[in-house]
N, C-alpha and C positions, 0 to 999 in steps of 0.2 A: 411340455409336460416334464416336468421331475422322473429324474431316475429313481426305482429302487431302490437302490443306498441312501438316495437324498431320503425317499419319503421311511424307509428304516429305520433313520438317525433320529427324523422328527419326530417319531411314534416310541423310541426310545422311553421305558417308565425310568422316571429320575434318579432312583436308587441306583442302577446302572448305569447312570449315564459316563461314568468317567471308563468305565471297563467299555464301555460301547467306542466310543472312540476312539482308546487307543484300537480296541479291533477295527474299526471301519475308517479312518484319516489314515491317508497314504504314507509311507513311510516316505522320509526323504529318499530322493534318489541314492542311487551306489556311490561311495565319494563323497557324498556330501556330510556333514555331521550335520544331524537329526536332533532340531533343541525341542521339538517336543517331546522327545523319547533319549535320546542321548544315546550310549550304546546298548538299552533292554528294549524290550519289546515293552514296554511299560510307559504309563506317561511317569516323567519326571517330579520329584512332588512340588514346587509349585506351579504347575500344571494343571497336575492332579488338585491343589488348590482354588486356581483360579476356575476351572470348571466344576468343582462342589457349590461354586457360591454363584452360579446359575441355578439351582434350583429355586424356587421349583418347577420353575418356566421353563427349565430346559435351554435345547436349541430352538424351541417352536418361536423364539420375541426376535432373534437375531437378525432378521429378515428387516421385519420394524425398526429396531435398533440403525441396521445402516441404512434405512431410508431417512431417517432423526437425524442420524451423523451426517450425510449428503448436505440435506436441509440445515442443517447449522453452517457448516462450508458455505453455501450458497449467500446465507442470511451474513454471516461477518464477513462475508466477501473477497476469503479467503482466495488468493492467486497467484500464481506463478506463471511469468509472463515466456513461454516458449521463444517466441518470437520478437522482441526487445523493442517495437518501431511502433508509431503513434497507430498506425491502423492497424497493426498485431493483434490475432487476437489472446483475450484474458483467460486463460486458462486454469479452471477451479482447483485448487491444492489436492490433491491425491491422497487419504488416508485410510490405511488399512482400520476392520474394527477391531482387531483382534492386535495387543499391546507385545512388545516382544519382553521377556518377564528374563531377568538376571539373577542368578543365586546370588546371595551374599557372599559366597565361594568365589564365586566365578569375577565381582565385582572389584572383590580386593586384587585379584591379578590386574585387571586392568588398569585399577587407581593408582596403584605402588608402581606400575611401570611409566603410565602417562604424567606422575609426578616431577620422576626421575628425569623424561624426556623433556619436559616443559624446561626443567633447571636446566638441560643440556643445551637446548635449542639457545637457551638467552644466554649462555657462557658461549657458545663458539660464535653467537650475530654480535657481542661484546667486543672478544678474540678478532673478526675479519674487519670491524669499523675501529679497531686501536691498534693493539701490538703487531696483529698477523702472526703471533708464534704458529698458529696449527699450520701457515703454508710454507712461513721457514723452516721450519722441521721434519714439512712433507707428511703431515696427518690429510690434508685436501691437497690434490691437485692446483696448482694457482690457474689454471687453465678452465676448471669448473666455476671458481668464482667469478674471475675475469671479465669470461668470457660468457657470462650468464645475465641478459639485461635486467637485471633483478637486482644486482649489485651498481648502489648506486655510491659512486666515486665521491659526487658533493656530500655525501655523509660522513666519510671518510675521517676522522678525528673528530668526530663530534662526539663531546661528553656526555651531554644530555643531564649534563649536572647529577651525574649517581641514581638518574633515573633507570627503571627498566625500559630497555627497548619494546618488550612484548609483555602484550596483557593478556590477552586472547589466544588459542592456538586452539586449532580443531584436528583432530586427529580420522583417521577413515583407518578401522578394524577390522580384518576375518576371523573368523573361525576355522583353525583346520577341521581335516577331520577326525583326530585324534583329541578336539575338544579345545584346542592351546590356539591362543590370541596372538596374532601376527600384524603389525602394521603395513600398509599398505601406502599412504602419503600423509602428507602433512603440508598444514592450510597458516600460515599466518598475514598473507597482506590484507588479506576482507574478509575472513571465515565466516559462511552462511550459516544458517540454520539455528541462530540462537531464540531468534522469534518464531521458528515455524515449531518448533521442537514444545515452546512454551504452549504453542494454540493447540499442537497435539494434548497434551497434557488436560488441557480444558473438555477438546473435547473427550477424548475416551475415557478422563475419570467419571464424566458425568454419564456415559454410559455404561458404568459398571461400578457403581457405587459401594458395592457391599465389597467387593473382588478387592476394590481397593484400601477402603478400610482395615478391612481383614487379615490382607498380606502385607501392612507395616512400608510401602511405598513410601520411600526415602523422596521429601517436599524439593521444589527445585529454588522456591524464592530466595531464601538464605542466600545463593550461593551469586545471584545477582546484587543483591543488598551490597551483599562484602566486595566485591568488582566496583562497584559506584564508589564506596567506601574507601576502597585501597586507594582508586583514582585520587580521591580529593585529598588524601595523604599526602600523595607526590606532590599536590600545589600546592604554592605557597597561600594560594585565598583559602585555603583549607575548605571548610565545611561550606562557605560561603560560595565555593566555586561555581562558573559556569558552565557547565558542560553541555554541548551540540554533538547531535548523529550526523555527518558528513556522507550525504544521498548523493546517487548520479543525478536522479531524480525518477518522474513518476514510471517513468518507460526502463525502467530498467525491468528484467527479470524479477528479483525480488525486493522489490519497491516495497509490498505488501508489508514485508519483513520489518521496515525500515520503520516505514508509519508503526507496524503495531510494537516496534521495541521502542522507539521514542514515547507512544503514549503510555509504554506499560513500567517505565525507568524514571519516566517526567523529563528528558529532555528537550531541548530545542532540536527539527528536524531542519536543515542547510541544506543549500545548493552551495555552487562553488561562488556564484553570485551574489549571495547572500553575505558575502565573507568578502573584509579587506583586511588590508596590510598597512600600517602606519608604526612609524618609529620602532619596526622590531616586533611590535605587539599585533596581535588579529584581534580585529573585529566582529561586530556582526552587525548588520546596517539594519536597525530598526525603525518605527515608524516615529520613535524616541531620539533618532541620532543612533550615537555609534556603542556601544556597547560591549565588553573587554569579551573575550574567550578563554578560558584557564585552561578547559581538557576539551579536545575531537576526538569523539571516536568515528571512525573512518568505515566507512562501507564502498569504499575507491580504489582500484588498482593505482598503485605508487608513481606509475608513469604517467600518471592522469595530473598529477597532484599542483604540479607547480612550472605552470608554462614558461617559466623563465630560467628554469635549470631543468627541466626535464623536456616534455614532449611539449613540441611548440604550439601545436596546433591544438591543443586542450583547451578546451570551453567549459570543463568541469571542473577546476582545481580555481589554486588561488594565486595569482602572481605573488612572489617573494613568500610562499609560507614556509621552505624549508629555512631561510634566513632565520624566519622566526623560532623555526624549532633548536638550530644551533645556536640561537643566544637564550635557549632555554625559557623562550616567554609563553611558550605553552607543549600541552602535553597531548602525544597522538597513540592513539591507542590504536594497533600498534604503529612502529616509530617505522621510518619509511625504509626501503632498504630492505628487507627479510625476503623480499618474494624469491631468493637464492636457495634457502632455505626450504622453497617448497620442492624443489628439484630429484625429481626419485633418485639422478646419479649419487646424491648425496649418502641415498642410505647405506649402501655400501660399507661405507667411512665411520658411520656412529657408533660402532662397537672399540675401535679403537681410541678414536674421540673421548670415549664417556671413561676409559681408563686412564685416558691424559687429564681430562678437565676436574672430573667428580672421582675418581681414582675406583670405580666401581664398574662392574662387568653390566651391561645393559640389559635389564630385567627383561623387557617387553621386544621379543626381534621382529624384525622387516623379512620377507624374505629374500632368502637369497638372490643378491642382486648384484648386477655388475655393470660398471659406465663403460663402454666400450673405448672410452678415449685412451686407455691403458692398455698396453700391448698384451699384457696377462690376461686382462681381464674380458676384451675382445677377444681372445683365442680360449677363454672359457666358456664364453657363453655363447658364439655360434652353434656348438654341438646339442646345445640343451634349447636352441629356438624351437622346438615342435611340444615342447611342454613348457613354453613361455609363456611371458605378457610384456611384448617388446613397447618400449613406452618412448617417448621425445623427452629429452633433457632439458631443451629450452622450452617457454610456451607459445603457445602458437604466435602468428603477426610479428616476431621479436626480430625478424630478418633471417634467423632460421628455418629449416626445412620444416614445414606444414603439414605434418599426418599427422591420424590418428592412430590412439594406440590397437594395436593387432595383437588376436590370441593364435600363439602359431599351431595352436592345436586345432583351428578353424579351416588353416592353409595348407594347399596343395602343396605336393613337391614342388612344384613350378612355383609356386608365390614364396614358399619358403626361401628357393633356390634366388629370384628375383632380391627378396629381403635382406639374404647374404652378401651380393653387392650391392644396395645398397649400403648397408653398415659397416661395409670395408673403405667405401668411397669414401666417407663423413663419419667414425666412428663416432665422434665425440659428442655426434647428436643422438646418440643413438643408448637408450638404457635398457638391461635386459631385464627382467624380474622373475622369479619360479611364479610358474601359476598353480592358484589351489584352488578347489572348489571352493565356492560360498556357502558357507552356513546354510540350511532353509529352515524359515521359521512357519510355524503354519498359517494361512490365512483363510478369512471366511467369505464363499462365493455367495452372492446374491442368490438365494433361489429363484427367484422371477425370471431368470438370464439363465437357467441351467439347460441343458441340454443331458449328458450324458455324463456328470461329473460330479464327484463327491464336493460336499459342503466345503469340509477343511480340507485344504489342500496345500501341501510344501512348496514354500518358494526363495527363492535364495537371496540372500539380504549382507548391505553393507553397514555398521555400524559408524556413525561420526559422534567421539564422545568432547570434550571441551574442558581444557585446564584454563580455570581465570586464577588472574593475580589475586589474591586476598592480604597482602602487605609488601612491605620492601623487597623481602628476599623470600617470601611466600608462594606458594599455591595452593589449590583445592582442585577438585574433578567435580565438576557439576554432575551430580547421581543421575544421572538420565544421561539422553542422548537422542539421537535420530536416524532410525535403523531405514535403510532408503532402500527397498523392495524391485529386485528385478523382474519383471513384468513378461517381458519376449523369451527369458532362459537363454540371452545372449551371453550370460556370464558376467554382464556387466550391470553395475545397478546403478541407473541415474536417471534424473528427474528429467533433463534434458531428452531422452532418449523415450520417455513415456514409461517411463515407473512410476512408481506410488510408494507411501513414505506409513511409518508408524509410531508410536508412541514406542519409549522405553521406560521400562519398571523396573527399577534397582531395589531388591530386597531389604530390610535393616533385619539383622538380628534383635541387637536392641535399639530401645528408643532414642531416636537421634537427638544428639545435645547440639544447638547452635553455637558457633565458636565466636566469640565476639571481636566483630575490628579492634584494631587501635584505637586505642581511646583519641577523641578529638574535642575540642574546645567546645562546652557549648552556645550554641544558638541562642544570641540574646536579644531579647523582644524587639529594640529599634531595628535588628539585621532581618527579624520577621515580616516584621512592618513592610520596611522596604522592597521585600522579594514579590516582585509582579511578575506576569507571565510575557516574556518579551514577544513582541509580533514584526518579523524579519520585514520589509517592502515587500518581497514576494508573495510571501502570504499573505500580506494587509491587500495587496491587488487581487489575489484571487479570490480570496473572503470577499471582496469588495464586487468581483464579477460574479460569484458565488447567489450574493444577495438579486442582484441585477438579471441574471437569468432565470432566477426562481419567479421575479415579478414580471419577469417579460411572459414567463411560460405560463402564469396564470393570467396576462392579458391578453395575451391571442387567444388562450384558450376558452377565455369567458366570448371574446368576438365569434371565434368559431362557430360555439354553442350557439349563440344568441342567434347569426346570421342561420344556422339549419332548421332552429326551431321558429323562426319567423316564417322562413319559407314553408316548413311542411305544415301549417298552423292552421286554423278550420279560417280564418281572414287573410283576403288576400294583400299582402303588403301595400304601403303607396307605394308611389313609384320616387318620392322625396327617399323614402327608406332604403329602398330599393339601392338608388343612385349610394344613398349615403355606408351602407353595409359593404358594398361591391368597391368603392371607392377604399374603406379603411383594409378590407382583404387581400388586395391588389399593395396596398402602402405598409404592409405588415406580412408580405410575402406569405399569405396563405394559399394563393394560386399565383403562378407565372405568370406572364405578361403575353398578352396577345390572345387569351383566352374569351370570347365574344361576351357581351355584354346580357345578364337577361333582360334590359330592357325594352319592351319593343320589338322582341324575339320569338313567341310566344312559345310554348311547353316544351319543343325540342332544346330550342337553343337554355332554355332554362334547366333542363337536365344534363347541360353540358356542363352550364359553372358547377351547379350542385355537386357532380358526380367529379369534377376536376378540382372541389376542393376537399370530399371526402379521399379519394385517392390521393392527396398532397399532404392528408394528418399527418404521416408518416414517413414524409418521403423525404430525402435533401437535396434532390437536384433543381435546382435552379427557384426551388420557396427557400423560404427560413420558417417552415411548417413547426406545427406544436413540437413534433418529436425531434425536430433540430433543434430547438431552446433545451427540450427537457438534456437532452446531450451534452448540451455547452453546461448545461450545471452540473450534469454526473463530472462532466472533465475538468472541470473547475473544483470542484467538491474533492474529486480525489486527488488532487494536489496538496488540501490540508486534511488530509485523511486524518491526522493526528490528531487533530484541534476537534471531528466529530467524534459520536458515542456509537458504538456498531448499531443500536436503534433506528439512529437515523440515515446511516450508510445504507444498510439493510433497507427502511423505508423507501430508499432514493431508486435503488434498484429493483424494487419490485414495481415501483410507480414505471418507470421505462419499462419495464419487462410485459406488464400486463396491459399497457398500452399499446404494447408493438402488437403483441397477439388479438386485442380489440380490434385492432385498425384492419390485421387482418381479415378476421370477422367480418366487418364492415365493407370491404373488396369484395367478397368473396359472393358473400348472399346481396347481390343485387338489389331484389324484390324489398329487402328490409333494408340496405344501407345505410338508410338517414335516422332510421331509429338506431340502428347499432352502433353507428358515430355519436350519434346525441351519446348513450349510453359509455360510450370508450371515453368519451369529454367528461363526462360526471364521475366516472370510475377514476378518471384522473385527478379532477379537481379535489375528490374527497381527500386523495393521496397526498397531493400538493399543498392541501390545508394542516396536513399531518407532517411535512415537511417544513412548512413556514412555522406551526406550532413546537415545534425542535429548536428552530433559529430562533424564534423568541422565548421561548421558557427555558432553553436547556443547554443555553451557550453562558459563558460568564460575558461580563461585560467589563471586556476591557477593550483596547484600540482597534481588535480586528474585527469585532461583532460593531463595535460602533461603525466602523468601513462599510461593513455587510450592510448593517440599513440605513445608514448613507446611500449608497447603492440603491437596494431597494427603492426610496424614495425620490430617489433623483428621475429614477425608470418607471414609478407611480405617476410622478408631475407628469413628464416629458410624454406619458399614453393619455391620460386623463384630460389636457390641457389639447392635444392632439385628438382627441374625440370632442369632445365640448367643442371646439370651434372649425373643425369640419362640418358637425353636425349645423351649426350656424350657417356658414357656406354653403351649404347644399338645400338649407331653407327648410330644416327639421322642425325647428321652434317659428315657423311666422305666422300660424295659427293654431295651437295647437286643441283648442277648444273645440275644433272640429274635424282635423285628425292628430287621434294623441299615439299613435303607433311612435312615433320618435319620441317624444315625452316617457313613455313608457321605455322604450330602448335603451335612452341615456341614462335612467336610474337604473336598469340591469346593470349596465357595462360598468358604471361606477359601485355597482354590489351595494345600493342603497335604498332599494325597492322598499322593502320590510319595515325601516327606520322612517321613511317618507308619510307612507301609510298611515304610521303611528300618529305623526305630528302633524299631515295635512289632508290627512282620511282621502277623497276622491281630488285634490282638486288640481286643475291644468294650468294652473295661471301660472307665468314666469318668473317672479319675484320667489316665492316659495322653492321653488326649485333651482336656483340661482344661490339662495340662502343656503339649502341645505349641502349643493355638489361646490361651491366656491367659498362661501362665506363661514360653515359653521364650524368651529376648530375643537366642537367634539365629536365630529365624524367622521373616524378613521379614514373615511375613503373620497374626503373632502380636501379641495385644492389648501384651504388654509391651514385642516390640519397635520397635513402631510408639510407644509412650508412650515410651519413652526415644529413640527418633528424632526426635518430637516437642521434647523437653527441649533437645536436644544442640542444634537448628537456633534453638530461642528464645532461648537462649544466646548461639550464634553473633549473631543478629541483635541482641540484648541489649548484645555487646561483653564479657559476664561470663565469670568461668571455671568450668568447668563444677561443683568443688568450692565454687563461691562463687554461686548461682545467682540470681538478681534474684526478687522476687516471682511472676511470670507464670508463670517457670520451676515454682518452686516448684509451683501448682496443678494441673500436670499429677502425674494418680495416678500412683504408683510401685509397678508391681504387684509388686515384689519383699516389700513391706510382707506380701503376702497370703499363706498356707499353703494348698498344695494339700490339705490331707486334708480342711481345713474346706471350701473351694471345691468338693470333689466329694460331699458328704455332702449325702443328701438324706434329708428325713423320710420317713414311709410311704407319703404320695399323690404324692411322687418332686419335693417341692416344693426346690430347689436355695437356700435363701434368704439365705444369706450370698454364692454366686456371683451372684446377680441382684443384691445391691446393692454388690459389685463393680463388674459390668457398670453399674448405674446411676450407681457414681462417674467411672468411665474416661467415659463418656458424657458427664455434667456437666461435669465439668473442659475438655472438647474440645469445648464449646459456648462454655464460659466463655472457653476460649485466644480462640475465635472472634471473637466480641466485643469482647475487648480488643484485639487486632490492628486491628480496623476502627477503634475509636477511637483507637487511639495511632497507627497511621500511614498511616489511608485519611481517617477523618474529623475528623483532629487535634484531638480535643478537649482531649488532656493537651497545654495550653497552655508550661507551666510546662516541659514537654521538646520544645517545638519554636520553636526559638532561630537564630539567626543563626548561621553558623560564621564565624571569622575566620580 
């Protein structure tokens, strides 16, 4: 039940609603600065803005509003992966509904100082990879850099030819509580958040439409444009550049991230795999051959990067790719080397720093902070650990000591006292920081979930805002940000830890003018021409398994159907059916092995298969049941997250989701089972028909969609050809003019019932039905026309025309070679033996395409055609 505050606020008449509020939302706690109120008992005015432009619905839609928001999370499949490991689970992105809103005041403190740091950060990673003046002069300790595996030695005199080392830099902000912005670290070797921040953006403008309008919401896209832009300055291919998002891959944490900033930038998304090294230059191994890389932008810790001068044992990086970055043949966004730079001992040092380098006192402070590896500065800061935030210098796994950081306001004397030697043993690992409360900004609680607890409610939040490059010697602050909401009131706000994240709204006074790039050369129609979308092997093979598990999950699952609804059916099966349905269930792992037969068994042991392949729709142990296929293509599928439309992503997950809960359904009520299964099968195939209608209408077609029905069709032949001639073998067709149950089955399972009808009304003879599932090559779900669709995409992918066909083409059977009269002509024991080794050639040839596919452009072995393009 709702509290009376909750149900007060709700009943609230509109004209008051903003004086209701700030009466009944909690104030921030003691200590903290209060951004909905600041220091009046007043709400703030845009505030007091953004809740006017709720009317006149009030708080009463709120409720609605985040169940929409949820629902949209869900639908783009928004994630953040806790857990980082292939069975992990996915955990849905966390978004407050309620935006955290920035004065135009407040904004310019921020910008003017994160400007300032961004030039400071890339003048002193400049300063430690050239001259070293700040450590000969004693600005850094040489001990901090040193000794910090972040500082990477083979970078060491690397010019980078007058490039910037740093493009990106994420900043983590407090608010004290006297209102003033404090840096708290600083992100440059893989800074997060630049795609989560954007899908906030989507979603909360679209839940408050007018709010946003209204209050002048400073746009984010600009500030990506000009980032893209700057990049292709610094190469020399200029506008024409390539540029790749360098992923761990799908199992990383914010994988999510990776895919939706690659589709929303236009770039190529890479593994380390994906990437070679020849004559100085990277690659990218396409299903084209080799193709040049101009700009990476990196989402990879730096140790990862290059198992031949860094960490050996890296499976993510690229051999030799720092070679390439010191002979200047491409550009890393950012350059390797900076993860020093993230080190809280650092900040310390920045104020002195920013008056050697930029000759100006440091706008934006850190607080108060001290590396203990300095005898001063250890003997200042043990006295001040009970109002600290004692943090580790190095990061964790680096061979240094491995904690967490601790607020010693949390700690007993005893752990305090413990702390203290610790930090004497190892100073130098050891960084102290003042601690301040966090900000709270207010959020909105679910009413459905309330208990005892007001709507809006105070919570304390860390702000990560982001300086991109925008030219040589440039920056910008991208007007937003990603305010990361602490959840437990541990003090600490992180995503990792089970907090939730929100949208930021940066005010404009006036109307914002876009500042335009550098001018660049333009685009001339033949460089248009030429610009295709390149398809790496790895994605060409998962597109390619992508297609192949979507056809497998729609052919068990048409057998499934067919074998439940035969048996629960007002006629009882033959026992030719019987044998032939049981036979293909068992060879397509819908039931395990060892599961009694119903033949010959009579109603118990018949409810045994039954009921042991309804309980097996769902399961993975020891079937490759429907809901294992549908699996293999969600896992497939999200490896080119990039390449789909959240339509279809979205599509892909609800089809698993609603099946899993069908199937359980299906478990559960006994009595109806096999109608609820039929029912889970049909809920799914609708789905599945929604998901292949994606893959054909809604993909381009270029070399990785050709792969994908490639695939498909190879997985068509190889079930189709494999039904047809079981059904032979088991003596389905040897008379069927007096039982047509297999006649009938075999135009099910080939999806051609409907079409057959048309052209040969009732009748059972075999010629007819021979014509129509082998011979007719305009029926999609016909052996011929699936082998000439086969032909036509090899072709395509080939580059050949289709009168002139390359070899591969060539092996694919051409059933037009074959005569119906022979194909349906069976000797006395109804043995069909020139269709059976039909069926056995279409079969081989669609193993053989198989094969060759994986060698020539998943596991490049035809060396000889996979070349450099120039």
């Amino acid at each position: 039940m709702e509290s009376s505050q909750a149900n007060s606020l709700k009943s609230t008449p509109n004209p008051s609603l903003v004086d209701e509020i700030a009466r009944l939302a909690p104030k921030a706690k003691e200590g903290h600065f209060d951004e909905l109120r600041g220091n009046s008992s007043t709400l703030l005015p845009h505030w007091k803005t953004f809740f006017e432009q709720l009317e006149p619905s009030g708080l009463s839609d709120l409720d609605q509003r985040t169940l929409e928001l949820n629902r949209q999370v869900r639908d783009n499949g928004i994630t953040y992966n806790v857990y980082a490991d292939e069975f992990g689970p996915q955990r849905p992105w966390s978004v407050d509904l309620f935006p955290l809103i920035i004065s135009p005041e407040s904004w310019q403190e921020i910008q003017s100082g994160v400007l300032q740091r961004a030039r400071l950060l890339e003048g002193i990673i400049k300063d430690i990879y050239g001259s070293q003046t700040l450590l000969k002069e004693g600005y850094i300790p040489p001990a901090l850099i040193h000794g910090h595996p972040g500082y990477l030695r083979a970078m060491h005199g690397a010019k980078l030819h007058n490039r910037k080392h740093l493009h990106i830099i994420a900043f983590d902000l407090a608010r004290a509580p006297d209102g003033k912005w404090s840096v708290l670290s600083q992100r440059t070797q893989a800074p997060s958040g630049l795609g989560y921040l954007l899908e906030n953006r989507n979603l909360i403008a679209r839940q408050f439409p007018s709010a946003y309008e209204h209050m002048q919401i400073a746009p984010l896209a600009n500030a990506y444009r000009d980032l893209i832009d700057a990049l292709k300055l610094e190469s020399p291919a200029g506008a024409n550049a390539h540029i790749a998002l360098l992923t761990p891959g799908p199992y990383n944490e914010t994988y999510f991230e990776h895919a939706y900033l690659a589709r929303y930038l236009g770039l190529t998304l890479v593994e380390g795999g994906d990437l070679t090294v020849r004559d100085q230059r990277l690659y990218l191994k396409t299903v084209r051959g080799l193709e040049p890389v101009d700009i990476l932008l990196k989402r990879l810790d730096d140790e990862f990067l290059d198992p031949l001068e860094l960490r050996v044992d890296s499976t993510l990086g690229v051999p030799g790719l720092l070679q390439v970055i010191r002979a200047g043949n491409v550009i890393l966004a950012n350059a390797p080397g900076s993860a020093f730079l993230e080190s809280p001992g650092l900040l310390g040092f920045l104020p002195a720093i920013s008056e050697k380098l930029l000759g100006e006192q440091i706008q934006l402070p850190a607080m108060d902070t001290w590396w203990c590896g300095e005898r001063a500065a250890l003997e200042a800061a043990i006295p001040n650990l009970s109002h600290s935030t004692i943090r580790p210098t190095y990061p964790n796994g680096s061979g240094h000591q491995n904690y967490e950081s601790a607020l010693g306001g949390d700690l007993s004397q005893a752990q305090l006292d413990e702390w203290v030697g610790r930090i004497t043993r190892k100073p130098d690992e050891h960084t102290v920081q003042t601690y301040i409360p966090l900000a709270q900004m207010p959020t909105w609680l679910n009413a459905f979930n309330l208990n005892d607890a007001s709507l809006v409610e105070p919570h304390s939040y860390m702000l990560r805002v982001f300086a991109l490059s925008n030219g040589p010697d440039s920056w910008q602050v991208l007007p937003g940000g990603l305010a990361r909401i602490d959840g437990s009131d541990s003090g600490i706000a992180s995503m990792q830890r089970g907090g939730s994240s929100a949208d930021v709204w940066v005010q404009n006074n006036q109307q914002q003018e876009r500042t335009e790039p550098h001018p660049q050369h333009a685009i001339q129609t033949k460089e248009l021409v030429m610009r295709k979308r390149m398809v790496t092997s790895r994605a060409a093979e998962n597109l390619y398994w992508f297609g192949r598990y979507t056809e497998r999950s729609e052919n068990i699952l048409r057998l499934a159907k067919l074998y439940l609804e035969n048996i629960n059916s007002e006629y009882t099966p033959s026992r030719s059916l019987w044998a032939w349905l049981e036979k293909l269930s068992h060879q397509y792992g819908l039931v395990p092995d060892g599961v009694p037969s119903n033949l010959d068994q009579g109603d118990v042991r018949h409810r045994i298969f039954e009921r042991t392949l309804i309980n097996s729709l769902n399961s993975t142990e020891n079937v490759t049941s429907v809901g294992y296929n549908l699996n293999a293509m969600k896992r497939t599928a999200s490896t080119v997250r990039e390449r789909l439309s959240q339509e279809q992503w979205s599509t892909i997950n609800h089809c698993i989701e609603n099946f899993e809960k069908d199937c359980n359904k299906a478990t559960t009520f006994q009595d109806f089972s096999s109608s609820l299964a039929i029912d889970a099968l049909k809920q799914a195939s609708s789905a599945l028909a929604a998901i292949t209608g994606a893959q054909t209408d809604r993909m381009t077609r270029d070399d990785g969609w050709q792969l994908l029905s490639i695939g498909r069709h190879i997985e068509r032949l190889s079930f189709l050809t494999t039904v047809l001639d079981t059904a032979i073998e088991m003596g389905l067709l040897f008379n069927p003019n007096t039982d047509s149950s297999g006649y009938t089955a075999l135009l099910n399972l080939f999806d051609s019932t409907i079409t057959f009808h048309a052209q040969h009304q009732q009748s059972r003879e075999i010629a007819p039905l021979l014509s129509l599932l082998v011979l007719d090559d305009e029926n999609p779900r016909s052996l011929a026309w699936v082998s000439k669709a086969l032909r036509a995409r090899l072709s395509k992918l080939a580059g050949t025309e289709r009168n002139n066909p390359d070899e591969l083409t060539r092996s694919v059977t051409n059933l037009q070679d074959y005569d119906l009269l022979n194909l349906s002509s069976a000797d006395g024991f109804g043995n069909f033996s020139d269709l059976r080794r039909c069926l056995l050639s279409v079969s081989n040839s669609a193993w053989n395409v198989s094969d060759e596919i994986s060698a020539r452009y998943f596991n490049l072995i035809h060396t000889n055609e996979y070349s450099v393009q120039l």
